[in-house]
C-alpha positions as CSV (number, residue, x, y, z in Angstrom):
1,X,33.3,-72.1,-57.8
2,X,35.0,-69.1,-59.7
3,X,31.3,-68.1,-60.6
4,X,30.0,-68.2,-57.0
5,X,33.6,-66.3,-55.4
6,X,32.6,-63.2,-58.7
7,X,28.9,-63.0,-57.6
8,X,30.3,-63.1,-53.8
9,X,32.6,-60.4,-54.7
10,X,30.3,-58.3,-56.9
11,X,27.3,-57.9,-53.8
12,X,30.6,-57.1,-51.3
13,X,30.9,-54.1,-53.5
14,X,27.3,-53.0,-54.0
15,X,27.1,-53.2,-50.1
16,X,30.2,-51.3,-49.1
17,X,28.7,-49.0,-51.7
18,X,25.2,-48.9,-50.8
19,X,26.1,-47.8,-47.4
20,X,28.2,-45.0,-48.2
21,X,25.2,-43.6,-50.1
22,X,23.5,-44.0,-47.0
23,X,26.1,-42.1,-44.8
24,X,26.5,-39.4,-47.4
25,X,22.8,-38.8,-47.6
26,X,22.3,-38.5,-43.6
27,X,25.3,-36.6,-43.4
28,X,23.2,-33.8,-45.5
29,X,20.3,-34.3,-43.3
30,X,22.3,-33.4,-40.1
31,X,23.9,-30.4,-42.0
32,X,20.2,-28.7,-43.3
33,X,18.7,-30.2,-39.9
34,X,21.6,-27.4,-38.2
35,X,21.5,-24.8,-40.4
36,X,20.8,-21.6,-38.9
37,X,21.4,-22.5,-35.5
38,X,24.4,-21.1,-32.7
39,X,25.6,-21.9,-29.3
40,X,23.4,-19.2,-28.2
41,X,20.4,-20.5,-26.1
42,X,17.1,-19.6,-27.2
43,X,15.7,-16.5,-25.1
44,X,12.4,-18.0,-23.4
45,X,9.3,-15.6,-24.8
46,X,6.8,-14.0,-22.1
47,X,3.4,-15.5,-22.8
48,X,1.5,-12.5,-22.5
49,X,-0.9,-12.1,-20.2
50,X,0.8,-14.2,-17.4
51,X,2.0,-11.6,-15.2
52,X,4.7,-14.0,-13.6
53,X,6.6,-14.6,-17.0
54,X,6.3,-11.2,-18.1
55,X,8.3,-10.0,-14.8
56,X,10.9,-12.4,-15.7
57,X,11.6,-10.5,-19.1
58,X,10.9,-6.8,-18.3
59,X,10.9,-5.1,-14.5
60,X,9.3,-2.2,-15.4
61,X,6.9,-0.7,-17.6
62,X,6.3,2.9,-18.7
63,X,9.2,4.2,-16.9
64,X,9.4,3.5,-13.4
65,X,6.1,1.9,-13.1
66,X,6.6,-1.5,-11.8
67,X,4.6,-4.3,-13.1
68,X,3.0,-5.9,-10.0
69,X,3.3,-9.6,-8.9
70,X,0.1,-10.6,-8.3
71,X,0.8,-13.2,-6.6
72,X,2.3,-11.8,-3.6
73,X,-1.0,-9.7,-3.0
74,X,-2.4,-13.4,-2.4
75,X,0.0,-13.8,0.5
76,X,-0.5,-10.3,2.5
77,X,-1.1,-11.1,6.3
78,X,-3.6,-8.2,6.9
79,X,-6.9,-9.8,7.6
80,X,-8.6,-6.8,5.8
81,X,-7.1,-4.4,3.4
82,X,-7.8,-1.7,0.8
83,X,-6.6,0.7,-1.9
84,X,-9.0,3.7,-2.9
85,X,-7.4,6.2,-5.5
86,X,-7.7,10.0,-3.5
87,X,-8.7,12.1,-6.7
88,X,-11.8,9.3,-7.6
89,X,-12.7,7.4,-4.4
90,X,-12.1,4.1,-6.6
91,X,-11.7,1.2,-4.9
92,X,-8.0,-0.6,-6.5
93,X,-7.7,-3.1,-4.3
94,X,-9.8,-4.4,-1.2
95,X,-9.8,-8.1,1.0
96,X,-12.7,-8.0,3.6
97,X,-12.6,-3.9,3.8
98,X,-15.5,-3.9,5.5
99,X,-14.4,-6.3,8.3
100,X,-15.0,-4.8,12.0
101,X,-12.0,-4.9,14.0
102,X,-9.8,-3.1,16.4
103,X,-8.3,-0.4,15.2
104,X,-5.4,0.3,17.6
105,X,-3.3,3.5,17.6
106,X,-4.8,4.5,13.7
107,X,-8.0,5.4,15.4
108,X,-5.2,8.7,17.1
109,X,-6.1,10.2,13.3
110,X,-9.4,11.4,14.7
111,X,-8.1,12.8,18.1
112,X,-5.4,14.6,16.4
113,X,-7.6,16.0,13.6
114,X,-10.3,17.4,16.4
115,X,-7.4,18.6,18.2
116,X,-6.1,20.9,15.7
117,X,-9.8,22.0,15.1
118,X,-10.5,22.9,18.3
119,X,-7.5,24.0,20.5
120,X,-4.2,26.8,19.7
121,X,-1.3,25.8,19.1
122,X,-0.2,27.8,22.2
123,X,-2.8,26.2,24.6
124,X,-1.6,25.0,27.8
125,X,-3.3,21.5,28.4
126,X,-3.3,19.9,32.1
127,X,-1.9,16.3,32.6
128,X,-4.4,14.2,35.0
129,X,-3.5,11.3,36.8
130,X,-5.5,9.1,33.9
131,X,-3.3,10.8,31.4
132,X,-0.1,10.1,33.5
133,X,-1.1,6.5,33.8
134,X,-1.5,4.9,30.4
135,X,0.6,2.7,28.8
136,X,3.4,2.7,26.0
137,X,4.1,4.6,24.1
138,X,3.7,8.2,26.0
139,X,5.7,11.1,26.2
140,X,5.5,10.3,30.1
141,X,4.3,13.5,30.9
142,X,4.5,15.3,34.1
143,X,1.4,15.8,36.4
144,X,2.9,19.1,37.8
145,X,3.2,20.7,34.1
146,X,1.1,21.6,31.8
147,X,1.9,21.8,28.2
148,X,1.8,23.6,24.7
149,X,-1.5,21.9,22.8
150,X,0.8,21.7,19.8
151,X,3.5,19.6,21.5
152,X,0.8,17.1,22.5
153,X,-0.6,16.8,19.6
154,X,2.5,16.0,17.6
155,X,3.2,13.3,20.3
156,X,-0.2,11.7,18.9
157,X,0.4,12.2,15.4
158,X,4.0,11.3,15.0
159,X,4.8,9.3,18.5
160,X,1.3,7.6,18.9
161,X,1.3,8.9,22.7
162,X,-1.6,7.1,25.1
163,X,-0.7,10.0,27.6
164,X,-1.0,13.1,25.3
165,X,-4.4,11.7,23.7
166,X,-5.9,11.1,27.5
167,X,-4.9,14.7,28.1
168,X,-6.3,16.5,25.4
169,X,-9.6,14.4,25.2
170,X,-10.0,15.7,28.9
171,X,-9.1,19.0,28.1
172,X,-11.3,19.2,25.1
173,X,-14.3,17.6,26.3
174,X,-13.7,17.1,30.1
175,X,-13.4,13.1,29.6
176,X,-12.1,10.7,27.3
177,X,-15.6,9.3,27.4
178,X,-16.9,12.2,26.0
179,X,-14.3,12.8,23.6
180,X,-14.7,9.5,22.2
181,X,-18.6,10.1,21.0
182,X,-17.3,12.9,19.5
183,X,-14.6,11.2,17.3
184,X,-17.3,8.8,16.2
185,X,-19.4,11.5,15.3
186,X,-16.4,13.0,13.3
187,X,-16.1,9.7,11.6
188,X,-19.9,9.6,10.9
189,X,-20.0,12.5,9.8
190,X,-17.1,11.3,6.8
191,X,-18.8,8.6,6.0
192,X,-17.3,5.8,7.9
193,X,-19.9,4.8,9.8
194,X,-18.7,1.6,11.0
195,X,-16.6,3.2,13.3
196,X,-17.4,3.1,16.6
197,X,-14.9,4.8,19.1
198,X,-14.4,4.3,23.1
199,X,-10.7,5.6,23.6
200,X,-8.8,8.7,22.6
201,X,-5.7,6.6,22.4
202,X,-7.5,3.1,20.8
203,X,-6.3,0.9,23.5
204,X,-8.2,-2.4,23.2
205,X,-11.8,-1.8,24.7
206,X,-14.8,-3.6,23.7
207,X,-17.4,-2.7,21.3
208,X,-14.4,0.0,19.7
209,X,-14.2,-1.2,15.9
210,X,-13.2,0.4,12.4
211,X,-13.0,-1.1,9.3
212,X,-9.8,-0.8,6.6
213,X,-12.5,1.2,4.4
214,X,-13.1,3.2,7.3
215,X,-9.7,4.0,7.9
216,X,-9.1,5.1,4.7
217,X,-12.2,7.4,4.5
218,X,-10.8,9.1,7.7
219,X,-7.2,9.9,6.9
220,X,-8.7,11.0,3.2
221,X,-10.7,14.1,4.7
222,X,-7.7,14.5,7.2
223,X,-5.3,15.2,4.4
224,X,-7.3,18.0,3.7
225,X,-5.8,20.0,7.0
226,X,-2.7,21.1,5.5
227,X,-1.6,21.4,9.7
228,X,-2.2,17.9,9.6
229,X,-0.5,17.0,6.7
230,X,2.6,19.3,7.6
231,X,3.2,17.4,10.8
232,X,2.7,14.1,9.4
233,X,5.4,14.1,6.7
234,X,8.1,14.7,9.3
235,X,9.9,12.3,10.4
236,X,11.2,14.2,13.7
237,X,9.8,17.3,15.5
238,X,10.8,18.8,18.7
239,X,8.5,20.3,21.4
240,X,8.8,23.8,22.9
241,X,10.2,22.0,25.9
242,X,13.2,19.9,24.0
243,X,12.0,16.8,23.8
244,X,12.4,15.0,20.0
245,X,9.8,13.2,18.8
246,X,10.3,10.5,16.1
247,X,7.6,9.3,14.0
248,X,6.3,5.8,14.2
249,X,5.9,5.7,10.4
250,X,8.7,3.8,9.1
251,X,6.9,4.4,5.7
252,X,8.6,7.7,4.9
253,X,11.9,6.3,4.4
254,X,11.4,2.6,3.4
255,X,8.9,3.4,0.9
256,X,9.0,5.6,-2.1
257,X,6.3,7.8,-2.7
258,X,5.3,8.3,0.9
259,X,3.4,11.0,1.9
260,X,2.0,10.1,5.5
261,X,0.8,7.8,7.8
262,X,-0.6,6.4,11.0
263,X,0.8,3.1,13.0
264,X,-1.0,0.8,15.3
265,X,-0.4,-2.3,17.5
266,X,-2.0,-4.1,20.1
267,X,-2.3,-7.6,20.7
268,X,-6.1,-7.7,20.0
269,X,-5.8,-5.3,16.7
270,X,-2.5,-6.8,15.5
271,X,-0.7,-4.1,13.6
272,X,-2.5,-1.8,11.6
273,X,-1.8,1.1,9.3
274,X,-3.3,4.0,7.5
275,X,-1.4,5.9,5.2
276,X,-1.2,8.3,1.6
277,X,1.3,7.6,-1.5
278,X,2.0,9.4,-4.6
279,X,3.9,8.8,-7.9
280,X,3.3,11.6,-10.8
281,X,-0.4,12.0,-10.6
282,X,-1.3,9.3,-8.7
283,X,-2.5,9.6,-5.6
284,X,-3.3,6.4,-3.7
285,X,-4.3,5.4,0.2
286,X,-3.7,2.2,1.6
287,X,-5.4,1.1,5.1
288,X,-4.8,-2.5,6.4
289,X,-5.8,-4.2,9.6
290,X,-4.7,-7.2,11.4
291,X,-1.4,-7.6,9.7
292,X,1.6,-9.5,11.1
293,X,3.9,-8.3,8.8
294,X,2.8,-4.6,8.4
295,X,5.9,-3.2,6.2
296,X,6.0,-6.4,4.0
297,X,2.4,-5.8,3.6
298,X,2.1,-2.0,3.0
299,X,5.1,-2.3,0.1
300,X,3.0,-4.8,-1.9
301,X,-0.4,-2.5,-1.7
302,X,1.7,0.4,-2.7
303,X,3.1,-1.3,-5.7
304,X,0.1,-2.7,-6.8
305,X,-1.7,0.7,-6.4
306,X,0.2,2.6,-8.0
307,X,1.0,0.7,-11.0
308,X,-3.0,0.2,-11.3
309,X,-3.8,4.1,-10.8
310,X,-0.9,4.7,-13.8
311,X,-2.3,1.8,-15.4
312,X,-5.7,3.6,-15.3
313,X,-4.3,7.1,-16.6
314,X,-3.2,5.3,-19.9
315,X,-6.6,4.2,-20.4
316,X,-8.1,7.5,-20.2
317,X,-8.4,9.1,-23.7
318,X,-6.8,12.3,-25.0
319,X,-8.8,15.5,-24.3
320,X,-7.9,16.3,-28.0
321,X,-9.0,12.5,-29.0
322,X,-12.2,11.7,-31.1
323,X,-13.5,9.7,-28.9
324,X,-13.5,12.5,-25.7
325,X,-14.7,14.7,-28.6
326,X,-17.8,13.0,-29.2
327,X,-18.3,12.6,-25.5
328,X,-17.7,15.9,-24.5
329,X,-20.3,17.0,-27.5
330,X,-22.6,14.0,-25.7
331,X,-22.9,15.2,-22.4
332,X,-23.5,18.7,-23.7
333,X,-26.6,17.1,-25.5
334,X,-28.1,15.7,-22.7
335,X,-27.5,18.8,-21.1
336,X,-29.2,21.4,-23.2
């Protein structure tokens, strides 16, 4: 009995004993298993390449070049859209650009543009009862007046006026008929051939159509009139007669980098828009079409144009670089 109550006694001990070897030993395991570690959370690192993740860690890129969500150019209401870059013609960005549709009030680029071509500024243009009669958005012109050329026209350009277009079509070309084979011709002769034109103003009428390429083909040349361009970057002029005009494009003041642009709405065109941006040395223009949110829309082209024409420069190598060394010496190769 004594024997059995010692041996009892004796594996007691070597158990107590054996388990606080145990403890001790995990007790080092947690310590080197925390070593190192702090209440700090680990930072979460962009995977590159995923443009979403890399906007969550850094908003810009090369100063104030934005790095654009992609994503959101999935989600752009326009039915047809495009980007071209003005210095190269390249194409940044472009959903169905080649799309016929109406174009609405954009189309007023062409009788605006003719306009300063063909009249004075201090030409004294009739109002007919057609004129007087169109829709919203006018200058509501009076019959019994006539009025400066260059009054009417900045009603077109910057206040999309039916009334002024009707009345200098008719006094350029004797009808708005007439005037509108000659802003096709304009457009054909700039390449956008897709364009066919019917109204001064671009009220709805069928067969009229232009495409978002088209659009942007037309305001490019008309950026080269530095009239047109003058008037176009205001946002309010007023006529001989007193009467402030405010522009329609919204653009100048919601977006940075705005240079000029053209609005249009009507219920079979949806809202459209035409327009030039800059940033440094890039010079981009954005045309959309059948957009029902226009603003929304135009932001998310800009930013994405932008960035990619930036992007582009960056690309480019160094005049003084090897590589445009042994092109330059190429070309002159080839062309001895």
């Amino acid at each position: 009995m004594t024997y059995n109550y010692f041996f009892n006694s004796k594996s007691r001990f070597y158990y107590r004993f054996l388990n606080l070897l145990l403890t001790f030993f995990l007790l080092q395991l947690t310590h080197f298993s925390f070593a190192g570690q702090t209440d700090q959370p680990k930072q979460k690192l962009p995977v590159l390449g995923n443009p979403h993740n890399m906007l969550e860690q850094k908003k810009f890129v090369g100063g104030n070049t934005p790095i654009t969500d992609y994503k959101k150019l999935k989600h752009i209401s326009a039915k047809s859209a495009i980007i071209i870059d003005v210095d190269s013609g390249q194409i940044l960005y472009a959903k169905q650009p080649d799309l016929p549709r109406q174009p609405a009030s954009t189309i007023k680029v062409l009788t605006g543009i003719i306009a300063l071509e063909k009249l004075k500024p201090e030409e004294p243009v009739a109002v007919s009862k057609n004129a007087a009669k169109q829709p919203r958005s006018k200058l509501y012109l009076d019959r019994k007046k006539h009025y400066m050329a260059t009054d009417l026209i900045n009603g077109i350009l910057l206040g999309s006026a039916n009334d002024a277009s009707v009345a200098i079509a008719e006094k350029i070309a004797g009808t708005e008929k007439n005037f509108a084979l000659d802003m096709t011709k304009k457009a054909h002769s700039w390449g956008a051939r897709k364009t066919v034109c019917l109204t001064a103003s671009g009220l709805t009428a069928k067969g009229q159509q232009s495409t978002a390429r088209d659009l942007a083909l037309i305001f490019k040349h008309a950026m080269q009139n530095s009239n047109f361009v003058e008037r176009m970057a205001k946002n309010r002029i007023k006529t001989s007669y007193g009467q402030t005009i405010y522009t329609h494009n919204k653009a100048l003041w919601t977006i940075h980098g705005a240079v000029a642009g053209k609005t249009g709405y009507t219920n079979a065109a949806r809202q459209t828009y035409v327009g030039q941006f800059q940033k440094d040395d890039a010079k981009i223009i954005v045309a959309i079409m059948g957009s029902e949110t226009m603003w929304k829309d135009v932001k998310h082209l800009v930013q994405h144009g932008i960035s990619k024409r930036l992007a582009l420069d960056t690309l480019k190598p160094h005049p003084e670089s090897p590589i445009a060394s042994y092109k330059s010496k190429k070309r002159a190769t080839e062309n001895s």
